[in-house]
C-alpha positions in Angstrom: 0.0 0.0 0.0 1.1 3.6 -0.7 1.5 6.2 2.4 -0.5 8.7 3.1 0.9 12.3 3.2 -1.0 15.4 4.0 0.4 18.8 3.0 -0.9 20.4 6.3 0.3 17.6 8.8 -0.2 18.9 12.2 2.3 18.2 15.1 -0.5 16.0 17.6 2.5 15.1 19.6 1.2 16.9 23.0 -1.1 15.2 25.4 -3.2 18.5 25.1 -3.9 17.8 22.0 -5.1 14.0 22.5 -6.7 15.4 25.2 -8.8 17.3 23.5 -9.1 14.7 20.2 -10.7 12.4 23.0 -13.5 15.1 24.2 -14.7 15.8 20.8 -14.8 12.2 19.9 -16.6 11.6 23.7 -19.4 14.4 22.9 -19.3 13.3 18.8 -19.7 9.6 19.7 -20.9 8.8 22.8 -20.0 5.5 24.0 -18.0 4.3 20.5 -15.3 6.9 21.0 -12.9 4.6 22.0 -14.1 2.1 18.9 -13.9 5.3 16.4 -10.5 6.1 17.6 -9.3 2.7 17.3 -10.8 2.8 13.9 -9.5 5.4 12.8 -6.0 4.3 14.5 -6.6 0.6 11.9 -7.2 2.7 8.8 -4.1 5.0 8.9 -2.3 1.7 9.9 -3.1 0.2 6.6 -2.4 3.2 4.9 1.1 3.3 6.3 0.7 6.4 8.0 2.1 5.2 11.3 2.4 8.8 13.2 -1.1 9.2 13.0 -2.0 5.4 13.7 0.2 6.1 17.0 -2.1 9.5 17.8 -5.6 7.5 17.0 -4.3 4.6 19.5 -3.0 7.0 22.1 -6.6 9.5 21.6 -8.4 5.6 22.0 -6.5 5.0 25.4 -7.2 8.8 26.4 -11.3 7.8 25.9 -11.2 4.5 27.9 -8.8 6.1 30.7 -11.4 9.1 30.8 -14.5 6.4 31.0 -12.8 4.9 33.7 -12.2 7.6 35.7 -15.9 8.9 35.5 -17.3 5.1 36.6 -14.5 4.8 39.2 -16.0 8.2 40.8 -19.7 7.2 40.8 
């Protein structure tokens, strides 16, 4: 397969910014944020775009630390 490149690829390297990739996904998706992330994490893997595939995982791992937090309080 041929990788992906974007023209505007922005640095996602912070943990602000999966931070903030895993509240949009949370009020987007509900309880399948963490399967959209890893979703999206598959199909830049098998595009060969493994910096994003690393963000998606890590934005996947932000979600399901996030859920368990919120259950863990109740």
């Amino acid at each position: 397969m041929q990788a992906t490149t974007y023209k505007n690829n922005p640095d996602m390297s912070d943990d602000d910014s999966r931070e903030i990739m895993a509240v949009i996904l949370e009020g987007r998706h509900g309880v399948f944020a963490a399967e959209v992330a890893d979703f999206m994490a598959s199909v830049h893997g098998r595009l060969g775009d493994v910096k994003r595939c690393t963000v998606w995982s890590d934005v996947a791992e932000v979600v399901r630390s996030r859920e368990s937090t919120r259950l863990s309080a109740q």
